[in-house]
N, C-alpha and C positions, 0 to 999 in steps of 0.2 A: 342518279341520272341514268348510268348504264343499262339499270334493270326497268326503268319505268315500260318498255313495251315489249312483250316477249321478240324473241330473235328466229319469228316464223317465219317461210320462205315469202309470204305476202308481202311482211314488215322490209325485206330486202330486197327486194324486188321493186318496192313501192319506193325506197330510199336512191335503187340506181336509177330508177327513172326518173325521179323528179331532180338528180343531180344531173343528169345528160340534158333537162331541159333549161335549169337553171344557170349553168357552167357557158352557154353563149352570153348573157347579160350581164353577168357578173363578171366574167371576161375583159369582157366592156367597162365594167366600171358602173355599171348602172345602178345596183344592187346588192345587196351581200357585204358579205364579210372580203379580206384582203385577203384571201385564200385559193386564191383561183389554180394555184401549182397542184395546190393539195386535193383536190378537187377533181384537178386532171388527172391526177396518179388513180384515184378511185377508179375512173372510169376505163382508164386504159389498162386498170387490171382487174377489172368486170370485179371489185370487190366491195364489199359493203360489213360495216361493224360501226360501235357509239361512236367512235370519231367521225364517220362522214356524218352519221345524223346531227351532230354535234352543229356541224359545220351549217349544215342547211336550216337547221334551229334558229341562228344568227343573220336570216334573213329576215329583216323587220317585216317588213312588206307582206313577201309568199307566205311566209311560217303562220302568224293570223288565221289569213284565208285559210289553209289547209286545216287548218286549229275550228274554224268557224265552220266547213263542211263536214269535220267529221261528228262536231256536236251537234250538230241539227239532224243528222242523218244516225244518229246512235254507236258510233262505232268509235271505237276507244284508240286506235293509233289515226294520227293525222297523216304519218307518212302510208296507211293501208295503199297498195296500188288504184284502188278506186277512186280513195280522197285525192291522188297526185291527177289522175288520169284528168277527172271533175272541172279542178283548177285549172289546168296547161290546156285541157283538150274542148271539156265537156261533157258528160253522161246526167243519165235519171237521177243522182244525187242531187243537182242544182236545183230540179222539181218542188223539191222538199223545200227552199230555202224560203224564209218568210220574210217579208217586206222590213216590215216593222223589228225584228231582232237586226236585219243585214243594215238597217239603217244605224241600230244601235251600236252595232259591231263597228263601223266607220266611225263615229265620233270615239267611243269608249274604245276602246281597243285598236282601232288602227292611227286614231286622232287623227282622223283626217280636216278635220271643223278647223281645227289647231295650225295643222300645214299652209292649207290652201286658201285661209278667209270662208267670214262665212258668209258672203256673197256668192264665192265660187262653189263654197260646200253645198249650198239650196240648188244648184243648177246640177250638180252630181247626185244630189237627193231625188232630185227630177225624175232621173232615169231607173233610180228603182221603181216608181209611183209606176214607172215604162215597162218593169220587169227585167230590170238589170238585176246580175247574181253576182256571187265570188268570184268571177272567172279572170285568168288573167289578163283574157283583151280590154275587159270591163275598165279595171286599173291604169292600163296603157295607152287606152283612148278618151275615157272619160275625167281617171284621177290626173294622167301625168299632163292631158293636156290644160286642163286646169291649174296645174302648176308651173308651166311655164308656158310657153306663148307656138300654139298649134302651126301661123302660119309663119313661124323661122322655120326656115331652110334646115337647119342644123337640128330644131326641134324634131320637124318631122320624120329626117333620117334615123334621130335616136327611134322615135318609136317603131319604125319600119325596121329596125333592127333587134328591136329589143322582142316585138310578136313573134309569137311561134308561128312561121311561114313552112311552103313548101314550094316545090319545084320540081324539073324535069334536068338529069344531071347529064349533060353532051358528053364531054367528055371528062377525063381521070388520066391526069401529068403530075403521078408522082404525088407530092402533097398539094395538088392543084385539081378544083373542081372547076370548070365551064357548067354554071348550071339555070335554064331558063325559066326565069320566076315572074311576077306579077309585082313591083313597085309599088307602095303605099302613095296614094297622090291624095290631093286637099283642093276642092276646088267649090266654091263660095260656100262654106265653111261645113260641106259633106268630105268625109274620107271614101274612098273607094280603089279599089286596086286599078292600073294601070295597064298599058300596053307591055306583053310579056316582052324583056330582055334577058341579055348573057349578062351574067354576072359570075366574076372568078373569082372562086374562097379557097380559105386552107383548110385543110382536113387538121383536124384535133385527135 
């Protein structure tokens, strides 16, 4: 396992980014392995070896997708910083991705058919036929809301917590951000971002 991807500065680079993006949801508990201490430590000392890839390998979910962009696209490490960027962000990788294997990859390999009924799975099918890719809002707003119920209260905040968002940071108290973001809202059964608020988080 150590040796499967050489230890070029792509390969580590591609491993701390995709831990900085994954380490808020698994945090949460949403995702991942029970490792989240171990997780932090990587980050907060900007290092990268087989154990963190290890760690982020154990995400049922990510690890797939990233598995699925890099074979469609030719390139041999999943963690490569392109393949992380693709999934969490977006680029010309997803281009490439083909209807018909991404549909295959969700039943075989992600088993999604399995999770969520395959009632629910034909209407997630839907949206590739739409031009949905590996990305991971795809997952967040199509798979997870499928698996449990869009318009709970509590559902919604997981996913608005779990996207990779941004914001405008007011102020900086210590381990304390003030920062003004856009709310995930749900309103007759469109998602859309909201009127921007403060919102106070802790620095990791």
């Amino acid at each position: 396992m150590a040796n499967e991807f050489p230890a070029t500065s792509h390969f580590m680079d591609g491993v701390l980014r995709c831990s900085r993006y994954a380490f808020g949801p698994n945090r949460l508990h949403y995702c991942g392995p029970d490792a989240n201490c171990e997780i932090h430590s990587y980050i907060n000392e900007s290092a990268s070896d087989p154990g963190l890839r290890q760690l982020l390998r154990e995400f049922q979910t990510m690890f797939p997708y990233l598995r699925h962009i890099a074979d469609v696209n030719g390139i041999p490490d999943p963690f490569d910083e392109r393949v992380v960027e693709a999934y969490w962000l977006g680029n010309e990788l997803l281009e490439k991705i083909n209807a018909h294997a991404f549909y295959r990859h969700l039943i075989e390999d992600q088993r999604i058919r399995d999770k969520i009924g395959a009632k629910s799975f034909e209407l997630v099918a839907q949206k590739i036929g739409q031009g949905a890719v590996p990305h991971h809002s795809f997952h967040v707003f199509d798979v997870w809301k499928r698996a449990g119920r869009a318009d709970h209260e509590h559902t919604l905040e997981w996913m608005d917590e779990c996207r990779i968002s941004w914001g405008t940071v007011l102020t900086v108290d210590g381990p304390t951000l003030t920062v003004l973001t856009e709310p995930l809202t749900l309103t007759q059964g469109k998602f859309a971002l909201g009127n921007p608020m403060e919102r106070k988080l802790v620095r990791t």
